[in-house]
N, C-alpha and C positions, 0 to 999 in steps of 0.2 A: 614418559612421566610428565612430559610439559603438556602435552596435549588432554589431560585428563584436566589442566586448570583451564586451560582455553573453552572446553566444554562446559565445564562448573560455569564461565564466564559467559557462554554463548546461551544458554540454559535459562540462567538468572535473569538475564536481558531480555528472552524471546519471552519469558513469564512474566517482565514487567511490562514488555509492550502488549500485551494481549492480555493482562489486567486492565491496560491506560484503553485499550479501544470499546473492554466492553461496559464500560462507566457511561452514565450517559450524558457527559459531555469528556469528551478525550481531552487532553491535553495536547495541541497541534505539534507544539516545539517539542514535547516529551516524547509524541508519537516519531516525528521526524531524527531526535537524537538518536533514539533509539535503532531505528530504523539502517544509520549508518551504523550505528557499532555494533549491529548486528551482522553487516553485511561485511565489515573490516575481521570479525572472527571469524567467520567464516572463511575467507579469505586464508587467516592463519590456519585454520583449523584443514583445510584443503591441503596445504601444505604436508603437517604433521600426517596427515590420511596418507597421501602420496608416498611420502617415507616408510610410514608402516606397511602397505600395500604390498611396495616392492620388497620390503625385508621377507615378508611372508610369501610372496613368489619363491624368493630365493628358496626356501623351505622346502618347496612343492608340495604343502598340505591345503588341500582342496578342500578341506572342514573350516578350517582356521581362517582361512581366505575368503569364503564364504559367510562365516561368520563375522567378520572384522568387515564387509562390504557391506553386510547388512544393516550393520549398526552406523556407518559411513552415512547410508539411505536416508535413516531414521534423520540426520542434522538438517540433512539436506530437504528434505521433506518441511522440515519446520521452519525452513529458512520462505520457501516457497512458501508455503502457509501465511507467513507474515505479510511477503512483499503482495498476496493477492491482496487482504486485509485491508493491509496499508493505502493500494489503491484504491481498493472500493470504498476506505474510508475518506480519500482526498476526492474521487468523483462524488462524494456526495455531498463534501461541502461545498463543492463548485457549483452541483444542482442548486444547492439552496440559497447561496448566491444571487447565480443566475434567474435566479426564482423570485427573490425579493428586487432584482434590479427592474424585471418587468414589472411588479406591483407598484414599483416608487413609479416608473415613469407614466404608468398608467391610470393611476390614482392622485393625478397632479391637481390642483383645484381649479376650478371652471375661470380664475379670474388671471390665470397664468397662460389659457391656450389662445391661440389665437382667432381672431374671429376672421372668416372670411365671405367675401361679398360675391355672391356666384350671380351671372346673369340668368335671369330669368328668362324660361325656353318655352316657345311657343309650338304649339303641337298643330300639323294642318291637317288638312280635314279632306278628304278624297269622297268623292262620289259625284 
């Protein structure tokens, strides 16, 4: 019984962080909240899985078993799902970043760089 709230809870959460990433601009700290308390039900939700598992072993029905592992998948799938997301969402704020940190240093103004005096080279002449 406890494990159908924990789902309702893991559900609600996996559908707000995957409303927050496909907005176009995410919420960093919504995405990151979320992200743990996605990962902490899961956690409980593993738990409850574990317990049912073995109760329906005991059973020995190979229907039931298979069905309650399949549905097991289905969490575990969407959990994965997130954590790629998530990451591909934080490499790409690091790309853009990294992206504007080269524009800044690069596009600094001609009165900021420094000048340098290079000797003047003289080329000889063979023949």
């Amino acid at each position: 019984m406890q494990r159908k709230y924990v789902r309702t809870a893991f559900t609600k959460t996996y559908n707000n962080l995957i409303s927050n990433l496909n907005e176009t601009e995410p919420n960093l700290e919504v995405v990151n909240m979320s992200m743990a308390k996605l990962e902490r039900l899961a956690l409980d939700l593993n738990k409850f899985d574990d317990q049912i598992l073995s109760l329906v072993l005991q059973e020995k029905d190979e229907d039931k078993y298979g069905t309650e592992y399949a549905s097991i998948e289905v969490y575990q799938d969407h959990l994965e799902a997130a954590k790629i997301k998530v990451n591909t969402y934080l490499n790409e704020i690091a790309r853009k970043d990294s992206a504007k940190t080269e524009l800044s240093s690069c596009s600094s103004p001609r009165s900021h760089r420094r000048k340098l005096k290079l000797p003047k080279i003289e080329l000889k002449e063979f023949g």
